[in-house]
C-alpha positions as CSV (number, residue, x, y, z in Angstrom):
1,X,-5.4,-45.2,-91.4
2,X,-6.6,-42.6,-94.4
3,X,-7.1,-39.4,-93.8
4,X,-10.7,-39.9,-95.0
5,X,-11.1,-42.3,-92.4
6,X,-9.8,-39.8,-89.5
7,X,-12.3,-37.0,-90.9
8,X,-15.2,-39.2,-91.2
9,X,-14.9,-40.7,-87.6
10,X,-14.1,-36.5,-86.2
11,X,-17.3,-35.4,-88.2
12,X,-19.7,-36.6,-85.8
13,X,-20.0,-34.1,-83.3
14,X,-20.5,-36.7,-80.2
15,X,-17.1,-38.1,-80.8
16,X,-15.9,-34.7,-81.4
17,X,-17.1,-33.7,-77.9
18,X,-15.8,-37.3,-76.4
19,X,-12.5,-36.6,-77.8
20,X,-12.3,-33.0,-76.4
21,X,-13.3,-34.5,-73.0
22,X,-10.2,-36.9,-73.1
23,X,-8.1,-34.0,-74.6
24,X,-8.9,-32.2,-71.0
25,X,-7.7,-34.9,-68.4
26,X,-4.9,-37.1,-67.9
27,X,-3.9,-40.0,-69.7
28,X,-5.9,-43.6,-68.2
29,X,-8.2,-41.4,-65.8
30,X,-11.6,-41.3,-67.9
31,X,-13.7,-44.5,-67.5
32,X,-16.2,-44.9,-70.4
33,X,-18.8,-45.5,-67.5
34,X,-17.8,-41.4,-66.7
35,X,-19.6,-39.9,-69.9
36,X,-23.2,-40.2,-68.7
37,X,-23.9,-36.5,-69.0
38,X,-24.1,-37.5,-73.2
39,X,-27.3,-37.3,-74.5
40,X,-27.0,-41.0,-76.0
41,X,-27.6,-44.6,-75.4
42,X,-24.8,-46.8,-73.5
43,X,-24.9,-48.8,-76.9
44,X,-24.2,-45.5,-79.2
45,X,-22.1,-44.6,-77.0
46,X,-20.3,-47.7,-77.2
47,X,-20.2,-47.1,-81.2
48,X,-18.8,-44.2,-80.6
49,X,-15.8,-45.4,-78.8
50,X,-15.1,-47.9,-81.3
51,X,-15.0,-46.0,-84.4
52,X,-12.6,-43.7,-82.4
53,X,-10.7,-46.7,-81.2
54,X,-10.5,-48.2,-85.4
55,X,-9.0,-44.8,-86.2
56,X,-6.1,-44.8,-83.8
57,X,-7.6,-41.8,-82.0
58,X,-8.3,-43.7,-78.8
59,X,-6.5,-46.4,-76.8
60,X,-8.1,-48.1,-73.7
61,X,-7.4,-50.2,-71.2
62,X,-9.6,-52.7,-68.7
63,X,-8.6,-51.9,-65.1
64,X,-11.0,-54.3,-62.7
65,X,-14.4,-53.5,-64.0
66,X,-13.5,-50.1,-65.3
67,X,-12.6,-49.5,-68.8
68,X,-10.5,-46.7,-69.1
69,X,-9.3,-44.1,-72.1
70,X,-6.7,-42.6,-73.5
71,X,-6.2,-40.2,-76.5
72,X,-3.6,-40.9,-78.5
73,X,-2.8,-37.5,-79.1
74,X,0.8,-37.6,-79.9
75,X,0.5,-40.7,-83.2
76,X,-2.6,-38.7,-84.4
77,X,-0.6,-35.3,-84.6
78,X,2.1,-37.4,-86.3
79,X,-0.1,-38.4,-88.6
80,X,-2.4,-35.5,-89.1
81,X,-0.9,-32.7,-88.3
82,X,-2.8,-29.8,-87.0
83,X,-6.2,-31.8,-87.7
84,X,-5.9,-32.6,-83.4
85,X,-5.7,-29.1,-82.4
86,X,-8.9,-27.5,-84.8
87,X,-10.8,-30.3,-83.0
88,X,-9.7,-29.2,-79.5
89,X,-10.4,-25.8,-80.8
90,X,-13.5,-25.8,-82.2
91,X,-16.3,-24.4,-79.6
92,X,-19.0,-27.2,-78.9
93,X,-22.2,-24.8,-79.5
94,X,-20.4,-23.6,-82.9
95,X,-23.1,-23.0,-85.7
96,X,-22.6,-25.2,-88.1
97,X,-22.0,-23.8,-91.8
Protein backbone atom coordinates (compact mmCIF):
# COMPACT_ATOMS: atom_id res chain seq x y z
CA UNK A 1 0.00 0.00 0.00
CA UNK A 2 1.41 3.83 -1.01
CA UNK A 3 1.09 6.37 1.10
CA UNK A 4 -1.02 8.16 -1.55
CA UNK A 5 -3.27 5.41 -1.31
CA UNK A 6 -3.71 5.60 2.67
CA UNK A 7 -4.27 9.54 2.36
CA UNK A 8 -6.67 9.35 -0.33
CA UNK A 9 -8.87 6.67 1.30
CA UNK A 10 -8.47 9.00 5.11
CA UNK A 11 -9.51 12.17 3.10
CA UNK A 12 -12.99 11.47 3.00
CA UNK A 13 -14.39 12.57 6.00
CA UNK A 14 -17.10 9.53 6.43
CA UNK A 15 -14.33 7.05 6.62
CA UNK A 16 -12.47 9.42 8.74
CA UNK A 17 -15.39 9.37 11.21
CA UNK A 18 -15.91 5.34 10.58
CA UNK A 19 -12.35 4.89 11.49
CA UNK A 20 -12.53 7.07 14.69
CA UNK A 21 -15.64 4.99 15.65
CA UNK A 22 -13.54 1.67 15.51
CA UNK A 23 -10.47 3.56 17.06
CA UNK A 24 -13.07 3.94 20.21
CA UNK A 25 -14.13 0.21 20.92
CA UNK A 26 -12.72 -3.08 21.13
CA UNK A 27 -11.26 -5.07 18.57
CA UNK A 28 -14.39 -7.56 16.60
CA UNK A 29 -17.18 -5.65 18.68
CA UNK A 30 -18.53 -3.19 15.84
CA UNK A 31 -21.00 -4.79 13.34
CA UNK A 32 -21.19 -2.78 10.07
CA UNK A 33 -25.08 -3.11 10.63
CA UNK A 34 -24.04 -0.73 14.03
CA UNK A 35 -23.23 2.59 11.98
CA UNK A 36 -26.82 3.60 11.07
CA UNK A 37 -26.51 6.96 12.80
CA UNK A 38 -24.35 7.93 9.26
CA UNK A 39 -25.95 10.09 7.15
CA UNK A 40 -25.41 7.59 4.04
CA UNK A 41 -26.85 4.84 2.09
CA UNK A 42 -26.20 1.06 3.27
CA UNK A 43 -24.60 0.87 -0.35
CA UNK A 44 -22.05 4.01 0.37
CA UNK A 45 -21.57 2.86 3.26
CA UNK A 46 -20.61 -0.41 2.01
CA UNK A 47 -17.99 1.59 -0.35
CA UNK A 48 -16.74 3.03 2.38
CA UNK A 49 -15.79 -0.07 4.10
CA UNK A 50 -14.11 -1.41 1.27
CA UNK A 51 -11.78 1.26 0.29
CA UNK A 52 -10.84 1.14 3.99
CA UNK A 53 -10.60 -2.65 3.84
CA UNK A 54 -8.15 -2.26 0.14
CA UNK A 55 -5.87 0.06 2.26
CA UNK A 56 -5.16 -2.31 5.15
CA UNK A 57 -6.90 0.02 7.53
CA UNK A 58 -9.71 -2.31 8.29
CA UNK A 59 -9.97 -6.12 8.76
CA UNK A 60 -13.40 -7.88 9.23
CA UNK A 61 -14.73 -10.89 10.06
CA UNK A 62 -18.39 -12.80 9.33
CA UNK A 63 -19.69 -13.98 12.74
CA UNK A 64 -23.40 -15.63 11.92
CA UNK A 65 -25.12 -12.97 10.09
CA UNK A 66 -23.10 -10.15 11.59
CA UNK A 67 -20.12 -8.78 9.90
CA UNK A 68 -17.83 -7.44 12.30
CA UNK A 69 -14.61 -4.76 12.26
CA UNK A 70 -11.53 -4.32 13.30
CA UNK A 71 -8.96 -1.46 12.89
CA UNK A 72 -5.81 -2.48 12.12
CA UNK A 73 -4.23 0.03 14.05
CA UNK A 74 -1.05 -1.52 14.97
CA UNK A 75 0.24 -2.45 10.77
CA UNK A 76 -1.03 1.03 9.81
CA UNK A 77 1.20 2.83 12.53
CA UNK A 78 3.98 0.57 11.22
CA UNK A 79 3.54 1.71 8.12
CA UNK A 80 2.47 5.28 8.55
CA UNK A 81 3.66 6.47 11.43
CA UNK A 82 1.87 9.16 13.30
CA UNK A 83 -0.65 9.46 10.16
CA UNK A 84 -3.23 7.07 12.77
CA UNK A 85 -3.01 9.32 15.65
CA UNK A 86 -3.81 13.06 13.54
CA UNK A 87 -6.85 11.08 12.35
CA UNK A 88 -7.97 10.03 15.84
CA UNK A 89 -7.13 13.49 16.76
CA UNK A 90 -8.67 15.56 14.43
CA UNK A 91 -12.20 16.98 15.99
CA UNK A 92 -15.18 15.85 13.59
CA UNK A 93 -16.90 19.46 13.32
CA UNK A 94 -13.15 20.88 12.43
CA UNK A 95 -13.45 23.69 9.71
CA UNK A 96 -11.97 22.67 6.92
CA UNK A 97 -9.03 24.92 5.57
Amino acid sequence: MSLQAALDALADPMRRRIVRELASVPDWTRPCGTFHDLPIAKSTLSHHFAVLRNVGLLEQRDEGSRRLNRLRRPEFDARFPGLLPLVLGEEENSPAP
